[in-house]
C-alpha positions in Angstrom: 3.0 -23.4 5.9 3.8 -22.6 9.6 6.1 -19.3 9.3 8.3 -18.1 12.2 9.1 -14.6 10.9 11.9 -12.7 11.7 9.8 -10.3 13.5 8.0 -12.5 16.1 11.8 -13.7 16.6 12.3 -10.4 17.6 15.0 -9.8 14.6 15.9 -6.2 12.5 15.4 -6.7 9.1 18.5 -8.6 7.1 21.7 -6.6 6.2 22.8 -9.6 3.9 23.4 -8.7 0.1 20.8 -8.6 -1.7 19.9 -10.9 -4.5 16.8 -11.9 -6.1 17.5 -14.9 -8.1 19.4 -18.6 -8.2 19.6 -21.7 -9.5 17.9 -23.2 -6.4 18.3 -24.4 -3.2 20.5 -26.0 -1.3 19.9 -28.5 1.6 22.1 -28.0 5.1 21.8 -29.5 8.6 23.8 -28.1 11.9 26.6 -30.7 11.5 26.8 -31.0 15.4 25.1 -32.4 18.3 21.4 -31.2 18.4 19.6 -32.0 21.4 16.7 -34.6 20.9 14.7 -32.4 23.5 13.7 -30.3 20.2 11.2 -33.5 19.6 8.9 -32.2 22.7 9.2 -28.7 22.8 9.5 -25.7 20.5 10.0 -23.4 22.3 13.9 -25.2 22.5 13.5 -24.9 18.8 13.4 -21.3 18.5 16.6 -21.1 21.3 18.3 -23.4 19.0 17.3 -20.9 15.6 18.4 -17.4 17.9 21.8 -19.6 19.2 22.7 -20.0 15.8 22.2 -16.4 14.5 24.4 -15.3 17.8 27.2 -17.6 17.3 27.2 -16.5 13.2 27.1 -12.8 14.4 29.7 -13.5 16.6 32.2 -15.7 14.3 34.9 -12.8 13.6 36.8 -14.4 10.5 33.5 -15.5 8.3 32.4 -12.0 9.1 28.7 -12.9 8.6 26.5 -10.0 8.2 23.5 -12.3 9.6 22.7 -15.9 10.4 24.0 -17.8 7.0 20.4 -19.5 6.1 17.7 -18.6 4.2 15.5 -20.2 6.7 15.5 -23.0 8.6 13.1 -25.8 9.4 12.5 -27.8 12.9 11.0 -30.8 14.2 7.5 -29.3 14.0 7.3 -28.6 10.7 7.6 -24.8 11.4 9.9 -22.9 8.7 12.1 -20.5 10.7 13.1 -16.9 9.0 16.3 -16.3 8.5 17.7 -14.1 6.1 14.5 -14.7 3.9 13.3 -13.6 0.4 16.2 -12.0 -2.0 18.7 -12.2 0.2 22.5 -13.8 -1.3 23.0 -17.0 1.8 26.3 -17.0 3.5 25.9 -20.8 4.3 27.3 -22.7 0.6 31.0 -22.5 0.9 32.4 -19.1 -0.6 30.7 -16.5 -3.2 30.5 -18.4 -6.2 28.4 -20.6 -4.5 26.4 -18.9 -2.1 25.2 -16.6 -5.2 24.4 -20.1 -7.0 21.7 -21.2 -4.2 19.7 -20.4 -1.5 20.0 -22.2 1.9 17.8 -23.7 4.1 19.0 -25.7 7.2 17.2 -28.5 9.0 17.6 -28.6 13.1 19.3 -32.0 12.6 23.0 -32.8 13.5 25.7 -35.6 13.3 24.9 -36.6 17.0 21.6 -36.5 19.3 18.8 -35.8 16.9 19.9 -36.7 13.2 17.3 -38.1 11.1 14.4 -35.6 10.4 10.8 -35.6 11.0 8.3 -35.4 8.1 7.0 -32.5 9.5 10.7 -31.2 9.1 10.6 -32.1 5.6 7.7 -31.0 4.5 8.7 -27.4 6.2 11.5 -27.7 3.9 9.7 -28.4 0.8 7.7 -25.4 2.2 10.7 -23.3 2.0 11.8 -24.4 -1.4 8.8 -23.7 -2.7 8.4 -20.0 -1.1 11.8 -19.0 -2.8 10.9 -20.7 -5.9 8.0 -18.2 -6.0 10.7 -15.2 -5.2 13.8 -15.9 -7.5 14.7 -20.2 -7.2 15.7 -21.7 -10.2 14.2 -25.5 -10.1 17.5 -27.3 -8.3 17.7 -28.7 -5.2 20.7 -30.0 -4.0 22.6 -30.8 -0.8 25.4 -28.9 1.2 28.3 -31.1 -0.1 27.2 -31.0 -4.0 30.3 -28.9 -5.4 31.9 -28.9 -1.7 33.9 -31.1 0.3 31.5 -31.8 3.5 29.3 -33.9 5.3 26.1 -31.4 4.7 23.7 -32.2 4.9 24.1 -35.7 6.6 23.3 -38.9 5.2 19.0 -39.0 6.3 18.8 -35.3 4.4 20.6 -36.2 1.4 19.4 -39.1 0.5 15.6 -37.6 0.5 17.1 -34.5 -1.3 18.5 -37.4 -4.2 15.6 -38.0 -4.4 14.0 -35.3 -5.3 13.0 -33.6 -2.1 9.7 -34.8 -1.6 7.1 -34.0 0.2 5.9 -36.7 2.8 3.2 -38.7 2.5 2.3 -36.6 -0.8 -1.3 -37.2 -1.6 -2.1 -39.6 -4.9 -5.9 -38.2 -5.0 -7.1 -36.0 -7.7 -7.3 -32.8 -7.1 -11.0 -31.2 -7.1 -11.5 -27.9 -8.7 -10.0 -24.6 -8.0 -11.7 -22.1 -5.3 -12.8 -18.9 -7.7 -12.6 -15.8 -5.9 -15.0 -12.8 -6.8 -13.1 -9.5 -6.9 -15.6 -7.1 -6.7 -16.7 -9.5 -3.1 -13.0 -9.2 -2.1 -12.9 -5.3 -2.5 -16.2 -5.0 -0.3 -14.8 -6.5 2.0 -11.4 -5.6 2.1 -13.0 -1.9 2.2 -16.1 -2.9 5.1 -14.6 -5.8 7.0 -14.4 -5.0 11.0 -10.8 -5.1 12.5 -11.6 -7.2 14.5 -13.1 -10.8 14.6 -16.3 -11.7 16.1 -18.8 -10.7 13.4 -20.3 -12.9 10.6 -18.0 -13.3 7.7 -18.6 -11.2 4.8 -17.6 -13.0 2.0 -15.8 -16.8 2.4 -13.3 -15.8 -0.5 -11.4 -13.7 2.1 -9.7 -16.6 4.0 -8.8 -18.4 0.2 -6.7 -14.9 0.1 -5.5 -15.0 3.8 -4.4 -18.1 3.2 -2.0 -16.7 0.3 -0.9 -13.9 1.8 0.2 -16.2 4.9 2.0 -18.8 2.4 3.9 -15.7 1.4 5.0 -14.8 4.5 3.1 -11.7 4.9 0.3 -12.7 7.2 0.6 -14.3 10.5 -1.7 -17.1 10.6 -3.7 -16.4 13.6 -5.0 -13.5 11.3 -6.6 -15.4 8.6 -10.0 -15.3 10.0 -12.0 -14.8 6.7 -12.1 -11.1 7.8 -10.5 -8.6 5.8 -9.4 -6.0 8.8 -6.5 -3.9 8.8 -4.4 -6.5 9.4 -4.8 -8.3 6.2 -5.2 -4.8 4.1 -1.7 -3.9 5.5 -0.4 -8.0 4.6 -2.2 -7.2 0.8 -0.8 -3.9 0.4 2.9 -5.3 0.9 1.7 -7.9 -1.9 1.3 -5.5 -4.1 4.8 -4.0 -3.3 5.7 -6.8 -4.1 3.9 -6.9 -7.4 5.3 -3.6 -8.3 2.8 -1.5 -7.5 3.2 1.8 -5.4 1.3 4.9 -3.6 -2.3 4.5 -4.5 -1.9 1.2 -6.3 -1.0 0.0 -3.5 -3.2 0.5 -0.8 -4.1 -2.9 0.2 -7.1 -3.1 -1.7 -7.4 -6.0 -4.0 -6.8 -5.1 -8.0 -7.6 -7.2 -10.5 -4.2 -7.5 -11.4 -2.4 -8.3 -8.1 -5.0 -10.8 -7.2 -4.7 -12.6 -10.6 -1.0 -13.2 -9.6 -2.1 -14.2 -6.0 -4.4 -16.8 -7.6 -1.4 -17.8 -10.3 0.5 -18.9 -6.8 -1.3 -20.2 -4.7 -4.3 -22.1 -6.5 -7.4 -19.8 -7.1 -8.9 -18.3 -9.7 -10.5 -14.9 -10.0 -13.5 -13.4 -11.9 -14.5 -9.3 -12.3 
């Protein structure tokens, strides 16, 4: 997963409502003209995300307290921070509905660019399955299931009909699961320079840097199989997140928290 989080966008954290569980997610695209320039350069991607916050911040009778989405998702398969994890969407219609789903939007429109990329979709499917891990019930649906609209066009609802998937999904079998050593993990988390540059201590690390950047609390750059600072501070808001607090959660790697990491994200652990 390629996260754009609200803080490289340069965002304050959310002032939307909370709320930590749904049915699902629902499916949106811009519903106007998006300019096909987005296909060549990113950089008019993450205009096109800040445009959209400023206009929502700025529409005076929806009153929106942020941008409307969840997240949102762009030609290059990047998944865009919006309001993010346990946060009610203003995007679905009105309040019964917006507490029944999440949102994510796709940079598509009804004009210019319209039909999404695979990359697109598969940040998407990322999306779904990051609030699935944080409070989604299993549905997906589109924009105009229980409203009267075009959203999310025709290209994004018929592959959320059928199912959302992800492109080009893999048919192989998968081979067995990485198990990670805890006791390895610990050493490291509590020797491991902040810096790159020196041999790895233990290749489990990047199997839980990986993690930690699936759940949006690692920049990617930083998963270097080293377990610096950087990734202790990304651990210890895992285990906020886990429950944990003062001591227990000092970005050191429990037995407990990294059980539920593994449980996630595909990895195993041993004492």
């Amino acid at each position: 997963m390629k996260l754009v989080t609200r803080a490289q966008l340069g965002w304050p954290a959310s002032a939307a409502p909370t709320q930590t569980s749904t049915k699902g997610v629902k499916v949106h695209y811009e519903g106007t003209t998006v300019s096909v320039k987005l296909l060549d350069d990113h950089d008019l991607c993450i205009a096109e995300w800040k445009s959209i916050r400023k206009s929502h911040l700025a529409n005076e009778e929806e009153n929106y307290s942020d941008i409307a989405y969840n997240y949102g998702a762009c030609p290059h398969g990047y998944l865009l921070e919006g309001r993010g994890l346990g946060k009610r969407t203003g995007a679905n219609g009105n309040q019964p509905l917006n507490r029944g789903h999440y949102a994510i939007v796709g940079l598509v429109g009804n004009k210019g660019l319209t039909e999404p990329t695979d990359a697109m979709l598969g940040a998407i499917r990322d999306g779904i399955e990051l609030l699935r891990r944080h409070g989604a019930g299993d549905e997906i649906k589109g924009h105009r299931d229980g409203l009267a609209t075009a959203c999310p066009g025709n290209h994004l609802y018929a592959w959320v009909k059928k199912g959302a998937p992800r492109p080009g999904g893999s048919t192989t079998v998968p081979g067995p699961r990485p198990v990670i050593d805890v006791s390895k993990v610990v050493a490291a988390a509590s020797h491991d320079p902040a810096k790159s540059g020196t041999p790895v201590s233990y290749t489990g690390v990047k199997t839980v840097e990986k993690a930690l950047v699936a759940e949006g609390l690692l920049e990617s750059k930083f998963a270097d199989g080293h377990f610096g600072t950087t990734t202790v501070k990304a651990y210890a808001a895992w285990q906020r997140r886990c429950g944990f607090s003062g001591d227990d959660a000092n970005g050191i790697p429990g037995q407990t928290s990294l059980e539920k990491l593994g449980r996630e994200h595909g990895f195993d652990v041993k004492p």
